[in-house]
C-alpha positions in Angstrom: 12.6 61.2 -9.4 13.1 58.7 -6.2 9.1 58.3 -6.8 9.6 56.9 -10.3 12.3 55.3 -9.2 10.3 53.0 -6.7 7.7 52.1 -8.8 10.1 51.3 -12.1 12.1 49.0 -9.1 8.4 47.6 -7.6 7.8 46.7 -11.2 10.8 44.7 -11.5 10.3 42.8 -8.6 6.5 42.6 -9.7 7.6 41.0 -13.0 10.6 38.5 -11.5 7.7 37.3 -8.6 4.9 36.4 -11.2 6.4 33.5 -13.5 6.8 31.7 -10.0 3.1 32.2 -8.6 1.0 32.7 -12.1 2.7 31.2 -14.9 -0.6 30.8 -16.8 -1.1 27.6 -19.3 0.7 25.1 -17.6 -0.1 21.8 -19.3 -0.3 18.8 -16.5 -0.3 15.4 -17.6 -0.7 12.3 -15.8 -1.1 8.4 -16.9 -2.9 5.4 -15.2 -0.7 4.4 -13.1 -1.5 3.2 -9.4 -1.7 3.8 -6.7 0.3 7.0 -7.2 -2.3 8.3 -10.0 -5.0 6.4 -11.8 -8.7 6.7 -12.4 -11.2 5.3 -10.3 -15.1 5.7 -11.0 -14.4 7.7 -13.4 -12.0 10.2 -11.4 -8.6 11.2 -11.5 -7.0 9.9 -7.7 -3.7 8.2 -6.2 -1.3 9.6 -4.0 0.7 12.2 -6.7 -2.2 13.3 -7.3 -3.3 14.2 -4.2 0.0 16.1 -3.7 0.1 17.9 -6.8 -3.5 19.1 -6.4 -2.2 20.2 -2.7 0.5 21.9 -4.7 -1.9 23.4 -6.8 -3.9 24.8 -4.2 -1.1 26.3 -2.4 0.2 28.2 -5.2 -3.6 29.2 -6.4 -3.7 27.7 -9.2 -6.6 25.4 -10.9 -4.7 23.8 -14.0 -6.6 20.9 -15.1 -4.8 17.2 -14.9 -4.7 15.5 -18.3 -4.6 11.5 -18.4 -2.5 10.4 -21.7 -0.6 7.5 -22.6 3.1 7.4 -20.8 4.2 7.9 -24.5 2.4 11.0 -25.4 2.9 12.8 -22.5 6.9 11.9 -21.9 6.7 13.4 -25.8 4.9 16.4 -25.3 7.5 17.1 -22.3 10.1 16.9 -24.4 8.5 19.3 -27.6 6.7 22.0 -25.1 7.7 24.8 -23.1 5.2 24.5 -20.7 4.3 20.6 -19.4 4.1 19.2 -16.4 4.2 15.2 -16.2 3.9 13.5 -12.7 4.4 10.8 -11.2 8.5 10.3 -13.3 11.2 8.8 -13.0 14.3 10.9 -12.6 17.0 8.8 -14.1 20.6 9.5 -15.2 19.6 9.4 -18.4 16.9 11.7 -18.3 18.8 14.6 -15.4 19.3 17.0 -18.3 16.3 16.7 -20.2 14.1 18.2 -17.8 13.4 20.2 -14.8 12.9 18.5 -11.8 10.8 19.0 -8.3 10.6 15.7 -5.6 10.7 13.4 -4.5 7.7 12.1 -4.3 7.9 8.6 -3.4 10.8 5.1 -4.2 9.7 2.4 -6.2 11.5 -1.0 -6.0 11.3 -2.8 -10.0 11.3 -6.1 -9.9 10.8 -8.7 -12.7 7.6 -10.6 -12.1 6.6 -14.2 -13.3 3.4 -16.5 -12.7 2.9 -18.3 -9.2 3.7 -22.1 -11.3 6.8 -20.6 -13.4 9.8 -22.8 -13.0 12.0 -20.0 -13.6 15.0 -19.1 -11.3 16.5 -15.3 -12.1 19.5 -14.5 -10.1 21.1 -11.9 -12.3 20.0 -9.5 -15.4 22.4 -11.8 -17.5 19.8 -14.6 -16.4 17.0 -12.3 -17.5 18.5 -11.4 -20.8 18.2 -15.3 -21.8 14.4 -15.7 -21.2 12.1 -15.5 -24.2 10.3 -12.4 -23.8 10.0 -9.6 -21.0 6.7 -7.5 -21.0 7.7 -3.8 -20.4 5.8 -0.4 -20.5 7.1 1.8 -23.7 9.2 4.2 -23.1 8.8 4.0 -19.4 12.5 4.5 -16.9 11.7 0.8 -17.0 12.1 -0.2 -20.5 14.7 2.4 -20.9 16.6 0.5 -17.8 17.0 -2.5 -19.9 17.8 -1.5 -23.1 20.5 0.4 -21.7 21.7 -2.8 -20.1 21.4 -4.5 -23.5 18.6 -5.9 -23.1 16.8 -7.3 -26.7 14.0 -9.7 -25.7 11.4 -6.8 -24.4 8.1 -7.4 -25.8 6.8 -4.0 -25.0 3.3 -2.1 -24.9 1.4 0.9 -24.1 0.1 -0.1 -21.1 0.9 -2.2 -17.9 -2.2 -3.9 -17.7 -1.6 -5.3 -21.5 2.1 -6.8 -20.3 0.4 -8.5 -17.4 -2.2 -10.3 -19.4 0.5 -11.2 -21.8 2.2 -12.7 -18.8 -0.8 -14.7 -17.6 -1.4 -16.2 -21.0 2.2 -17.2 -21.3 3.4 -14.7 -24.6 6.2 -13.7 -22.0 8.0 -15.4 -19.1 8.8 -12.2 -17.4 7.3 -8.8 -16.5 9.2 -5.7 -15.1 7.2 -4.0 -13.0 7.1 -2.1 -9.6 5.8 -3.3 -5.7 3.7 -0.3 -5.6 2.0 -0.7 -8.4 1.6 -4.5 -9.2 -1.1 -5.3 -6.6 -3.8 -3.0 -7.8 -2.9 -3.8 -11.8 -3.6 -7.2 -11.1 -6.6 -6.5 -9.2 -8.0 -4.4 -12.2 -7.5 -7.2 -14.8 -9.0 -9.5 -12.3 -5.5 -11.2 -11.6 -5.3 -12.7 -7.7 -1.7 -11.0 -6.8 -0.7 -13.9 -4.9 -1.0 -16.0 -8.1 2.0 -13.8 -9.1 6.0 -14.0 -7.5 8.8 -11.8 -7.7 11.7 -14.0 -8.9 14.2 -11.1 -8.7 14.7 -7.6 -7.7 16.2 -5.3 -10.4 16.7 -1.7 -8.3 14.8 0.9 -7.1 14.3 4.7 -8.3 13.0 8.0 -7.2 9.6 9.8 -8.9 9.6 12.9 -9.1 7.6 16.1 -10.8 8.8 16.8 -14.0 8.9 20.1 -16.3 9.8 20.8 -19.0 13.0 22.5 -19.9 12.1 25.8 -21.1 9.8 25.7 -17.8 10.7 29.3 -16.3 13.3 28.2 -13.1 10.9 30.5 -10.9 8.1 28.2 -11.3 9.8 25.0 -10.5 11.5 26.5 -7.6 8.0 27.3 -6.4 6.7 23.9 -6.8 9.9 22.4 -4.7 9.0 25.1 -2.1 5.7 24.5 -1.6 6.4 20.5 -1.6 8.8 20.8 1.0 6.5 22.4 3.4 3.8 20.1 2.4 6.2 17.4 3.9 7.2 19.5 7.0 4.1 20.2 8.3 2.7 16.8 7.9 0.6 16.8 4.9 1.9 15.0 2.7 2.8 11.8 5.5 -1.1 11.9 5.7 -1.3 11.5 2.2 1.4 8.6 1.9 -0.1 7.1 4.8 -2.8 6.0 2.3 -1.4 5.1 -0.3 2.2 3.4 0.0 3.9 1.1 1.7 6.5 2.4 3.8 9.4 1.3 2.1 8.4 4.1 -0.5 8.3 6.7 1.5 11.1 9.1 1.0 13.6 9.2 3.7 13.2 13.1 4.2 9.8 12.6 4.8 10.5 10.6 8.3 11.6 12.7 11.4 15.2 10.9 12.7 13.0 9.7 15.6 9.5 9.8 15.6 8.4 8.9 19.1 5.6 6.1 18.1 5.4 3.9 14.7 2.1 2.7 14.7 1.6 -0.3 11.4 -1.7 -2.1 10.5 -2.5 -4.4 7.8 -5.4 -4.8 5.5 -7.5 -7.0 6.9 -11.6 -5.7 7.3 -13.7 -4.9 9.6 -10.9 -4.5 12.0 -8.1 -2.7 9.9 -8.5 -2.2 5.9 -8.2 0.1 2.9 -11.3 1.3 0.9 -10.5 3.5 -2.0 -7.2 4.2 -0.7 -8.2 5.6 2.7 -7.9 3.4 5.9 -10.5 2.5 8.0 -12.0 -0.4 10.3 -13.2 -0.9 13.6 -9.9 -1.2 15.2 -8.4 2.2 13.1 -11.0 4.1 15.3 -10.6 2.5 18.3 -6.8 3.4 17.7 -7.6 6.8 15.9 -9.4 7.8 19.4 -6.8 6.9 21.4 -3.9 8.8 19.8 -6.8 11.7 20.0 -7.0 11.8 23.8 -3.1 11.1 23.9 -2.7 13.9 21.3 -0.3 11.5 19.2 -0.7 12.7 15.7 1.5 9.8 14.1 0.1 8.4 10.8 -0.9 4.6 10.6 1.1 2.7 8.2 -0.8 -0.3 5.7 1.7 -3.1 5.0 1.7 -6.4 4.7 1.3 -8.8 7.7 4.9 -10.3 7.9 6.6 -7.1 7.2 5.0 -5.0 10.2 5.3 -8.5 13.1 9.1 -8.0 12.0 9.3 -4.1 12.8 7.4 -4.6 15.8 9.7 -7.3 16.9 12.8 -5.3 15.6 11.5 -1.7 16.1 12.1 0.9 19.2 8.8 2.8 19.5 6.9 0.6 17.5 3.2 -0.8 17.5 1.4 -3.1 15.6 -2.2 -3.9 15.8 -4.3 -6.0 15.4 -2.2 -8.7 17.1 -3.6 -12.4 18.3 -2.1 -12.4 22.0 -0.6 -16.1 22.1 1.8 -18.0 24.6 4.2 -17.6 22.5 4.1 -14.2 21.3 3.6 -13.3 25.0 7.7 -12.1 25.6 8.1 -10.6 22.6 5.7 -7.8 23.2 3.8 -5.3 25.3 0.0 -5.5 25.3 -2.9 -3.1 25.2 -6.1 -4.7 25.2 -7.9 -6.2 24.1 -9.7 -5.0 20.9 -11.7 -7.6 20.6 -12.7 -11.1 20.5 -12.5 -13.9 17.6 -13.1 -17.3 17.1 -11.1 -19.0 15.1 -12.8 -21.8 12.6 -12.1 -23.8 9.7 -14.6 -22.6 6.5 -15.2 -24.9 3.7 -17.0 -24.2 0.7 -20.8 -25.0 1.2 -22.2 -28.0 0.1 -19.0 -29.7 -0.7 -17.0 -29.4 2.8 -14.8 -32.1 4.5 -16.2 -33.3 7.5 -14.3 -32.2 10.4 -14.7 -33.2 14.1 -11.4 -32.8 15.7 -7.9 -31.0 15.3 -7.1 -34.9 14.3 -9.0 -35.0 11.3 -8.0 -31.4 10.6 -4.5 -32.6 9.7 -6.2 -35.5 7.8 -7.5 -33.1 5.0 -5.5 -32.7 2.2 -5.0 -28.8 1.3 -5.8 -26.1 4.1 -5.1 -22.6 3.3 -3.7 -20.1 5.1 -2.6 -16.7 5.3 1.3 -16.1 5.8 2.8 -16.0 8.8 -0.5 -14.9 10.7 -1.4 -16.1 14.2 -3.7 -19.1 13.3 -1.2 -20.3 10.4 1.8 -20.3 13.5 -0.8 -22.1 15.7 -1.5 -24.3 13.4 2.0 -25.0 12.6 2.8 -25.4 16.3 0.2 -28.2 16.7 2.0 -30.4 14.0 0.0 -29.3 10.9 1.8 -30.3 7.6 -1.5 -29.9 4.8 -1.3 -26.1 4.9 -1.1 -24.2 1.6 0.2 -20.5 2.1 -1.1 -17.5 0.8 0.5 -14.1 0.9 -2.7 -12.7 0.3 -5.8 -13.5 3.1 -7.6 -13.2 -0.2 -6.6 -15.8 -2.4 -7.7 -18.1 0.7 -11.4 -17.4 -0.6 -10.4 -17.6 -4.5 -8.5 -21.0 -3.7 -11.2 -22.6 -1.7 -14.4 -21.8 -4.3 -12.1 -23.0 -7.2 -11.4 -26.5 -5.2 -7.1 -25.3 -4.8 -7.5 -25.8 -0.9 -10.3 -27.7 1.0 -10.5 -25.7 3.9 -9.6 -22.3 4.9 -8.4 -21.1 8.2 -10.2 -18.0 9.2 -12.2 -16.2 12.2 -15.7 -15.5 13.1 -14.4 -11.7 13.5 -13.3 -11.4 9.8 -14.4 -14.5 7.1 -17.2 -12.9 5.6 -15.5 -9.0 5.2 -12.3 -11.0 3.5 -15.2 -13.2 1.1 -16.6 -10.0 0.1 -13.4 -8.6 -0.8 -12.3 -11.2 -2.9 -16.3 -11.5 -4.8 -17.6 -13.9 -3.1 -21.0 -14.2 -1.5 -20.2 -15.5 2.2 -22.8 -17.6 1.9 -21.2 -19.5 -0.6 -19.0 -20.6 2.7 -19.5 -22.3 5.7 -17.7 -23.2 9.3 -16.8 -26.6 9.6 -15.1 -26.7 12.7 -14.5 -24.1 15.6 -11.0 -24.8 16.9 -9.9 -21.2 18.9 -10.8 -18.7 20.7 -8.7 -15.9 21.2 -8.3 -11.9 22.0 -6.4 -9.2 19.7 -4.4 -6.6 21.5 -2.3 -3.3 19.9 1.4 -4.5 19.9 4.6 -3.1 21.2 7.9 -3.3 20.4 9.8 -4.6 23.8 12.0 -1.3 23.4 8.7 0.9 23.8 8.6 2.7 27.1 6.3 1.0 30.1 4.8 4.7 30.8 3.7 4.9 27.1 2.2 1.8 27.3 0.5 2.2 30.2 -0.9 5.2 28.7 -2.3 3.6 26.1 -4.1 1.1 27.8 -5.4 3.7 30.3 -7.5 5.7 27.1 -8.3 2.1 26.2 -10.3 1.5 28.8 -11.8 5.0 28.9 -12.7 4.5 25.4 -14.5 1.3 26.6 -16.0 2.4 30.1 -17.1 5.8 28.5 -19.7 4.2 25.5 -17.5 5.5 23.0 -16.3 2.1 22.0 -19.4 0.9 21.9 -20.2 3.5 19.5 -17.9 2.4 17.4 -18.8 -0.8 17.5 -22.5 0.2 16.2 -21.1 1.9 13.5 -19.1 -1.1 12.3 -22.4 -3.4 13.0 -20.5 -5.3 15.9 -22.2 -4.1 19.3 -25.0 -7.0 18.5 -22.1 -9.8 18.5 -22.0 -12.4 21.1 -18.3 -11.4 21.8 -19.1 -7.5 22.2 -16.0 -6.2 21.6 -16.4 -2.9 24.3 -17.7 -5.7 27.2 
């Protein structure tokens, strides 16, 4: 009796435990949408991706990951019992419709118009008098403004459709998101810098969504198993690669991690190749935080935004970082990492002759990136012919289409940043050499001297042992004439 009792009560348990770990014929559908999930070379990547898969794995499972239209799949989640559609918005509009597990990352909307638009938004009333707004169908987006009453949307099924509509002028606006604008631009062979954000509409949460009839078993496992992918580090590592740190969510971060360590994209030294960081200076730094056993994770953001958290930040580094007189008290220094010269490029064949800092500031247009090192120096010297860029990028695009006359780059780094933006370095050429200078790992002033120190001690292990050099072989540098491991 007790016997049968047991195994009717095992049963019980058996049958309450398997909806949460089995739940056979889950549907999962994804859409392009980058960098959180999009395909590249024909497969499915981006950083939701990466965490649902790890979610997946986790629980045992090997459901395959459809790509549909936004449309089809936000449909099918609403008819079906058993869909799962990632990377969604969890709105107030949408809380009851579905099941939810997150977050997974913020996005900040923002309505986007060209580089030479004259317009000036400074409200959604503002917005809502413009001709036409590009918007994804049926998207949190879209469904944002009509809410707000919004009856100019021109929309379509895809992002990279409202873009070109923007750049061919059928719209004056396009709502989109900083995570994801970048890359769609890229793809359709936009330059992003040719592109401004003339106001910021809000921000929102995406999340994993299921369906409603979805067992509750099943979507408590999936929260479960995403919350220890964030505690034990997983799924910064993932983020790391993909999005800027602004879109990280905030229970991701520890209240106090005990080093921030940013980069920018910016090869051979520090860039992103199919999502995943890498460079000459990443290993340098990689191998340091190896013999220090510091596991933090290496944040990609733009230039500007990681020289203000180092100058802001406790615990904060930034590399790689010019050493200048007048960064000098605003920092702490390791280094250095290596050696650049700094030179003016022109395109070949058709340069500006250049002698002297003089007839520098004689030329008419010289690009330069954003509040970098060289662009300050220049500044400093009385420079008033520079064209920014918010992009190192567009530099190269500028200068081969005759925008600029000269760009301001270094020996270190001209040709990796040509090649990025598809063009053959030889099509360039230096003009005039005008600095030479050293780039260190930045710290915040608030970082502690004994971590420092610390730092620059494995530094120069790193160097006296041959594994910098190493590394420099690897990233074709040990033959330069400023070696940077002498």
């Amino acid at each position: 009796m007790i016997r049968n009792w047991i195994i009717a009560l095992y049963a019980a348990l058996l049958m309450t435990l398997l909806p949460a770990v089995s739940a056979a014929g889950l549907t999962l559908i994804t859409e392009e949408n980058p960098p959180v999930n999009f395909t590249q070379n024909g497969k499915l990547t981006g950083f939701s991706t990466q965490i649902v898969r790890e979610i997946l794995k986790r629980l045992g499972r090997s459901d395959p990951i459809q790509v549909l239209p936004w449309a089809r799949g936000y449909q099918m989640l609403q008819q079906k019992p058993d869909v799962v559609l990632f990377s969604t918005i969890r709105s107030k509009e949408r809380e009851h419709l579905f099941k939810w597990a997150g977050p997974l990352c913020i996005e900040h909307w923002g309505f986007y118009a060209r580089r030479d638009s004259a317009l000036r938004i400074r409200s959604l009333e503002d917005a809502k008098r413009v001709r036409a707004i590009a918007t994804y169908r049926d998207d949190a987006k879209e469904q944002f403004l009509k809410a707000h009453g919004f009856t100019n949307l021109d929309s379509s099924n895809s992002p990279f459709s409202n873009l070109k509509k923007l750049m061919s002028g059928r719209v004056d606006l396009w709502l989109d998101r900083n995570m994801g604008m970048p890359q769609i631009a890229r793809q359709v062979g936009v330059d992003p810098g040719d592109l401004k954000l003339v106001f910021a509409v809000t921000s929102a949460d995406l999340y994993i969504a299921f369906s409603k009839a979805m067992p509750p078993s099943v979507v408590a496992a999936w929260q479960r198993t995403l919350d220890r992918i964030k505690a034990d580090g997983t799924f910064t590592r993932i983020a790391a690669h993909w999005l800027p740190a602004d879109s990280i969510p905030p229970d991701v971060h520890p209240p106090a991690p005990p080093l921030a360590i940013y980069t920018e994209n910016s090869p051979p030294g520090n860039f992103l190749e199919n999502g995943v960081l890498k460079g000459f200076a990443v290993d340098i730094v990689r191998e340091i935080q190896r013999r220090l056993n510091h596991s933090g994770v290496i944040f990609v953001v733009p230039w500007a935004r990681g020289y203000h958290l180092a100058l802001t930040r406790p615990n904060t580094a930034l590399f790689s970082t010019t050493r200048l007189p007048q960064r000098e008290k605003h920092f702490k220094w390791v280094g250095p990492l290596y050696r650049q010269q700094w030179k003016f490029y022109g395109r070949r064949g058709h340069a500006p002759v250049v002698d002297s800092i003089e007839a520098a500031k004689k030329v008419k247009r010289i690009g330069t990136y954003r509040n970098d090192a060289k662009e300050q120096f220049l500044q400093g010297l009385g420079f008033g012919n520079l064209v920014r860029a918010n992009k190192n990028i567009s530099n190269v695009r500028h200068l081969m289409d005759g925008r600029i006359d000269l760009w301001a780059s270094s020996d270190f780094n001209a040709s990796f940043i040509a090649r990025q933006a598809g063009v053959d370095p030889q099509q360039i050429e230096p003009v005039y050499d005008f600095r030479k200078v050293e780039n260190y790992i930045a710290f915040s002033l608030q970082t502690p001297d004994d971590l420092v120190s610390a730092w620059q001690q494995a530094l120069d292990q790193v160097k006296a042992d041959g594994t910098c050099a190493r590394i420099a072989a690897k990233w074709d540098l040990a033959t330069k004439k400023d070696n940077p491991c002498r």
